[in-house]
C-alpha positions as CSV (number, residue, x, y, z in Angstrom):
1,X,116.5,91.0,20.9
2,X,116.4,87.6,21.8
3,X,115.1,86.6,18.7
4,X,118.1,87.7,16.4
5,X,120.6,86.7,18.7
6,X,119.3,83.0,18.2
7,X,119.1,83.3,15.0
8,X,122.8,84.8,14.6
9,X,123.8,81.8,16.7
10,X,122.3,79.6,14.5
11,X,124.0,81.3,11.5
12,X,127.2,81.0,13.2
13,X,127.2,77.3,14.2
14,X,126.8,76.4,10.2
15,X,123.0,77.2,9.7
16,X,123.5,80.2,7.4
17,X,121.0,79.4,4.6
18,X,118.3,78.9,7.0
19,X,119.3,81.6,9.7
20,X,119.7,84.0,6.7
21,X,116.4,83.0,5.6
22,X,114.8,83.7,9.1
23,X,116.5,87.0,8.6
24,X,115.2,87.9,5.2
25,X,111.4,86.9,6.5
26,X,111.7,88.7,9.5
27,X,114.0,91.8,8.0
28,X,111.0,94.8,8.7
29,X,110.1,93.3,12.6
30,X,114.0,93.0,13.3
31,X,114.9,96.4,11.5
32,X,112.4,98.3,13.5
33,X,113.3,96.8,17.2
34,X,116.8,97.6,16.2
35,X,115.3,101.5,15.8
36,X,113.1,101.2,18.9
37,X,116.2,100.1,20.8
38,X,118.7,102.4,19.3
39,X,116.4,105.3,20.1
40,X,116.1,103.7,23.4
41,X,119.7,104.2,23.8
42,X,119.9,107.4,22.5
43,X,117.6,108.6,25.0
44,X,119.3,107.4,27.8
45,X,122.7,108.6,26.4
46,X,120.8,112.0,26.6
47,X,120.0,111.3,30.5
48,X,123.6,110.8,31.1
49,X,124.8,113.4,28.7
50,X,122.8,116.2,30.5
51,X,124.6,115.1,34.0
52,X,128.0,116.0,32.3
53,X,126.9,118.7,31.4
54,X,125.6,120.0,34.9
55,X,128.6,118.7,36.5
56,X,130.8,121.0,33.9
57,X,128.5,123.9,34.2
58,X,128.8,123.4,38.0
59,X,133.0,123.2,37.6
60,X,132.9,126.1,35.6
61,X,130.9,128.1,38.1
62,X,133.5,126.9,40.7
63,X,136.4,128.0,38.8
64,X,135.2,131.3,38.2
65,X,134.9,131.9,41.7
66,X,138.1,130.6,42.9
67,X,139.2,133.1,39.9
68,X,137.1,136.0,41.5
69,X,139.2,134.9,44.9
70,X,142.0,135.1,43.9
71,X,141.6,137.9,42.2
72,X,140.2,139.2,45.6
73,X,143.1,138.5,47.7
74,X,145.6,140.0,44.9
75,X,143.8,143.2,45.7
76,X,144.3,142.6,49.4
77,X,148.0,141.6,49.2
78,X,148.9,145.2,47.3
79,X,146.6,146.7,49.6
80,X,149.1,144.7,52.8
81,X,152.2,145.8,50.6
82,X,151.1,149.6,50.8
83,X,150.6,149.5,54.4
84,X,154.5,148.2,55.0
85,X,153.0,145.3,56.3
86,X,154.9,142.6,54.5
87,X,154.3,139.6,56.8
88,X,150.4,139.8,56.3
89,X,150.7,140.2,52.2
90,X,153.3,137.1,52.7
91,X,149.9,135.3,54.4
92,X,147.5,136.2,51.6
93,X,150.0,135.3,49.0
94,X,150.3,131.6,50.3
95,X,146.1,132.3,50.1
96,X,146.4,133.0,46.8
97,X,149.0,130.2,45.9
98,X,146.7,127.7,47.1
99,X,143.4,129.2,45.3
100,X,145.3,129.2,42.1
101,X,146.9,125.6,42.4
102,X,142.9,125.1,43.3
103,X,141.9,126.6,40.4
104,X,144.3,125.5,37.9
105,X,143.3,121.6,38.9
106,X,139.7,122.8,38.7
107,X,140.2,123.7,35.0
108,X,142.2,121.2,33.5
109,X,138.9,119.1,34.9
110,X,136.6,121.4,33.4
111,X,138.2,121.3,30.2
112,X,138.5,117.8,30.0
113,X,135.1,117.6,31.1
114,X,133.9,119.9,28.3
115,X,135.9,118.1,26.2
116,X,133.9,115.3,26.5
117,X,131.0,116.3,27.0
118,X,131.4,117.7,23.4
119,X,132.3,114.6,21.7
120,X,129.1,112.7,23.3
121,X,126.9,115.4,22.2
122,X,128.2,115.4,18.6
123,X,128.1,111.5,18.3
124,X,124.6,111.4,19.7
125,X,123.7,113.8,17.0
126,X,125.6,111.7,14.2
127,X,123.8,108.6,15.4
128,X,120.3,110.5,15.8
129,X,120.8,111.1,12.0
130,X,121.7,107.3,11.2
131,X,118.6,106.2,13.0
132,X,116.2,109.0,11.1
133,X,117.9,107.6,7.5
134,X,117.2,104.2,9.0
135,X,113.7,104.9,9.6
136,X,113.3,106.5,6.3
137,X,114.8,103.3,4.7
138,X,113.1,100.9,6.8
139,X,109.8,103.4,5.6
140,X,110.8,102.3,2.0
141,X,111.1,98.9,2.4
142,X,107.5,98.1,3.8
143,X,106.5,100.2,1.0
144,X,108.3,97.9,-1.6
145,X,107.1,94.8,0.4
146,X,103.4,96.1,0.4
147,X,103.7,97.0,-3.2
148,X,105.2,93.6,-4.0
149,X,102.1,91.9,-1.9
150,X,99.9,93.8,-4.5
151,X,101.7,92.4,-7.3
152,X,102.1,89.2,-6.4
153,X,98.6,89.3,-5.6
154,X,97.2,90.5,-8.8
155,X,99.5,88.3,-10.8
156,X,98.4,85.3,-8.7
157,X,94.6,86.2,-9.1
158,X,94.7,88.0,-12.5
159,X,92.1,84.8,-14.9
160,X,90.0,84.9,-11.6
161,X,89.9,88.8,-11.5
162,X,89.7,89.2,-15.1
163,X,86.4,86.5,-14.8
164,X,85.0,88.6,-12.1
165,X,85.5,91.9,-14.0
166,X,83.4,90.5,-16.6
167,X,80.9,89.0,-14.3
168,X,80.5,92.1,-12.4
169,X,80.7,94.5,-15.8
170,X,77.6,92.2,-16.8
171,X,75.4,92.7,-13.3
172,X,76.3,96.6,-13.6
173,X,74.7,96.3,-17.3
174,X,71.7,94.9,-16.0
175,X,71.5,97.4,-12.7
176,X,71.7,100.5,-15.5
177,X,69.3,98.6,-17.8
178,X,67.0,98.4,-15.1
179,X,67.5,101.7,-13.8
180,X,66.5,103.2,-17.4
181,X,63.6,101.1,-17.8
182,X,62.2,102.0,-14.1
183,X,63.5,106.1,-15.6
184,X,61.1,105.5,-18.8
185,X,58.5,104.2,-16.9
186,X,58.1,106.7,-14.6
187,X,58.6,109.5,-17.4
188,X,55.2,107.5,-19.2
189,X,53.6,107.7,-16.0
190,X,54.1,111.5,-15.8
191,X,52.8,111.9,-19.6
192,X,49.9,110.1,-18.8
193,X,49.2,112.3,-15.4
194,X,49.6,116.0,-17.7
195,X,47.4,114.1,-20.8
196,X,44.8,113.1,-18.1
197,X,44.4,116.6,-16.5
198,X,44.5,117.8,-20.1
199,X,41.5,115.9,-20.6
200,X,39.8,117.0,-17.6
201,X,40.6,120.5,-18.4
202,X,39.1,120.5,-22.1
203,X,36.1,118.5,-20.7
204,X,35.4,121.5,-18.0
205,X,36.0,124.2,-20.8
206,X,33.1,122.6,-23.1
207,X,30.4,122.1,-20.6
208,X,31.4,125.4,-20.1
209,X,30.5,126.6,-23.8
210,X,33.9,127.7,-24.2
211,X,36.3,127.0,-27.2
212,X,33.6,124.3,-28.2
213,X,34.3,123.9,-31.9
214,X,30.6,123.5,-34.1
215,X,30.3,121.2,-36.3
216,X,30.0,121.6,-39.6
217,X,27.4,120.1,-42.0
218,X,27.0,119.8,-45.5
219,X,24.4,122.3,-46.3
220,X,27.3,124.7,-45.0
221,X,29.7,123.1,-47.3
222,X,27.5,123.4,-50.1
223,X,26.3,126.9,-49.5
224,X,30.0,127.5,-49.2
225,X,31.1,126.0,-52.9
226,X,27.6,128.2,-54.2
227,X,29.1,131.5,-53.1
228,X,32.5,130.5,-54.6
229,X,31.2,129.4,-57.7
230,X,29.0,132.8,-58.1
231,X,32.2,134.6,-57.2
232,X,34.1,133.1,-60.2
């Protein structure tokens, strides 16, 4: 983080307008190392977090057994007591003094321990949510910035855009124009094909003596208006 801290230097020796400047070109690149590094952080703050907690799991386990000890011994002293054999329960109960004192120093550590451990895991959680609503903001900005690009852009761009619109709208005309005429074409090229075979076909039929129509002369015609006339 170089970078910033220059440019915070600069703001504070009296450069503001231009530092802040920097700042505001720069806000997305800065705003994300500041993530990558917090998570950075984070993660190592994990590291050190699960050592505490090993180290109070461990004091834990030691204080239950100076506990279970103790608690051993106690047994051992009554046992000592019942056998009249008071000099040997006054031995184990200077044992068992020195296993509680143990103990009870063992426990204030653990509890402090736990104590802390505790408080680091809940403000490594509370920062793990700052840095996920960072990230979500910082997510939202380059979306605003990209969006303002596009405006800017258009705005910039919009006589030359419109001109183009209409320059392309015109060559798209002429593409479809052409694409219809090359459509017609080829749908005169299949009428010709089906009137040619018809052609061929009615040809074949004729030399064929079939569905030839005879013609008809006028002697027919006027035999024709004879028998109609007689019939009147």
């Amino acid at each position: 983080m170089s970078i910033l801290k220059n440019i915070l230097t600069a703001i504070r020796g009296g450069a503001s307008e231009a530092g802040e400047s920097i700042i505001d070109a720069n806000a997305v690149r800065i705003l994300e190392q500041e993530i990558r590094d917090a998570e950075t952080a984070i993660g190592k703050a994990k590291q050190s977090l699960t050592n505490l907690k090993a180290t109070e799991i461990q004091l834990k386990r030691e204080l239950n057994s100076l506990q279970n000890d103790a608690a051993s011994y106690e047994s051992k002293a009554m046992q000592a007591l019942e056998s009249n054999n008071e000099a040997l329960a006054g031995e184990v109960a200077a044992r068992i003094a020195e296993i509680e004192a143990e103990a009870a120093d063992k426990s204030a550590e653990h509890q402090s321990l736990s104590a802390q451990v505790n408080k680091i895991n809940s403000m490594i959680r509370q920062r793990e949510k700052t840095i996920q609503k960072n990230r979500r903001e910082l997510e939202k900005i380059k979306t605003v910035e990209q969006l303002q690009k596009a405006t800017s852009s258009m705005s910039t761009n919009f006589a030359a855009t419109s001109s183009s619109e209409h320059r392309v709208s015109k060559a798209l005309d002429r593409v479809k124009q052409k694409q219809t005429n090359w459509e017609d074409k080829m749908e005169a090229g299949e009428w010709m094909a089906e009137e040619s075979r018809g052609d061929e076909l009615d040809k074949k039929l004729s030399a064929a003596g079939i569905g030839a129509s005879s013609s008809v002369g006028g002697a027919s015609v006027l035999e024709r208006l004879k028998q109609k006339k007689a019939g009147q």
